[in-house]
N, C-alpha and C positions, 0 to 999 in steps of 0.2 A: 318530819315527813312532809314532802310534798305534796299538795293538791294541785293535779292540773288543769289547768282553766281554758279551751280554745276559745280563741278569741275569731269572730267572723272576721271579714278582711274590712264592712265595714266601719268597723269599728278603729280600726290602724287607722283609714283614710278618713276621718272622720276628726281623730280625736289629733294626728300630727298634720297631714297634711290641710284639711279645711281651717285648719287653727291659723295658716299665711295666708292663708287666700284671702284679698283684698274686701276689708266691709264692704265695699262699695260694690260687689260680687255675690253675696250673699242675703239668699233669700230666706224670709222668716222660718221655713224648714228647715233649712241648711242648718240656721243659729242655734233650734233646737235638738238636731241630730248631733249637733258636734257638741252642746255641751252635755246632751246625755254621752255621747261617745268617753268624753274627757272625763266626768263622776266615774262609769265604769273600772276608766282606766286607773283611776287616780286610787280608789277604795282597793280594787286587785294590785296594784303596786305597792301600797300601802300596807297590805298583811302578809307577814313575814312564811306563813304557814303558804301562799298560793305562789305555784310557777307559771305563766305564762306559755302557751303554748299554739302551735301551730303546725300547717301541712304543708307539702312542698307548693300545694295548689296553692295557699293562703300565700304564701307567699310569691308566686307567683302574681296572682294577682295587686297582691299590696304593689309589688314594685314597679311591675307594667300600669298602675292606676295614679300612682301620685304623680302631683304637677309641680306643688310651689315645695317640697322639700327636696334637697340634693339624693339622687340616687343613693351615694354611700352612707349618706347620712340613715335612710330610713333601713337601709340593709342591717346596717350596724346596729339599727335598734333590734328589728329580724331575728338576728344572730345572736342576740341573749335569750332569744325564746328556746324551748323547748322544741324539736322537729318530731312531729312522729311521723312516721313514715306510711306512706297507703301500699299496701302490700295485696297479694292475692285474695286472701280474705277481705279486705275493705271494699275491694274493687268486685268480687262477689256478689256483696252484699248490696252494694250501689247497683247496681245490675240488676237485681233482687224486685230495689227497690223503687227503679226506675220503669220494671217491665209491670208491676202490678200498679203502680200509678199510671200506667197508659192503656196497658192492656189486660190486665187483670180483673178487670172492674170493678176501681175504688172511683173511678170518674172522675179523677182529678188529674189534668193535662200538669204534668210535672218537669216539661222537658226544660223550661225556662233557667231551673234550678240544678244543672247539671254538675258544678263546680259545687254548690250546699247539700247533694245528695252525696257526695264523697267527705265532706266534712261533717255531715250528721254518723256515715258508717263508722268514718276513724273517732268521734266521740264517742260514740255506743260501743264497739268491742272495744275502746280500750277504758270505757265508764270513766268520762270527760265531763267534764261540767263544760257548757258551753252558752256564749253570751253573744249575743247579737242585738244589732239594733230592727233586723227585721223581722219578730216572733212571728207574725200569720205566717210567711212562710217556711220558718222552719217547723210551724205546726202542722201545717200542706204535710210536710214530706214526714213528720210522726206519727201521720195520721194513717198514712200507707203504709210503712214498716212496719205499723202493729196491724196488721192484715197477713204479713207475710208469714207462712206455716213452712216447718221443715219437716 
């Protein structure tokens, strides 16, 4: 059985595309987002038991983001992932979780995050394990879902 894993987008652009982009381009940040990106990737590729996975957004984004890798190149990688789909319910719930982090009163301006509150909702209803290299803010927008009451 499968374990799905979503992966944030930047983690894709991190671990393939910053990987060409010229030393001479890259700042001490950079060096270490891409090799934490690349452990990630490498550990979940590596266990036979995890499926890789992604959103149409994730994917959107990975593609419109990378520079130094060929389009079909990075698709091709895309397209061994896993797609779950954002459906009425995800979009709901992004909704949800959008309108109590602004107007709710959790006080936390969350509109920055509008592409990570769609990919936090498709990991929670579909119970995703999910990996990113930016934790405070996908802990911003965990922090406001668990406010949210039905």
């Amino acid at each position: 059985m499968n374990n799905f894993v979503l992966l944030d987008t930047n983690i894709f652009i991190n671990a393939y595309d910053t990987a060409l982009q010229a030393d001479s381009e890259k700042s001490q940040s950079t060096l270490e987002q891409q090799k934490q990106a690349e452990d990630i990737l490498e550990i979940l590729l590596n266990n036979p038991n995890v499926k890789i996975a992604i959103t149409p957004l994730i994917r959107y984004e990975v593609l419109r983001g990378v520079k130094h890798i060929p389009f079909s190149e990075m698709k091709d990688i895309l397209d061994d992932c896993h797609e779950f789909e954002i459906t009425d319910k995800e979009g709901t719930f992004a909704s949800k979780i959008f309108r109590q982090g602004n107007y709710g009163g959790a006080n936390k301006n969350i509109n920055k995050y509008n592409f990570d509150i769609f990919h936090y909702a498709v990991a929670d209803i579909n119970d995703l394990d999910w990996q990113t290299l930016d934790i405070k803010d996908w802990q911003k927008i965990d922090d406001v879902a668990k406010l949210i009451s039905d």
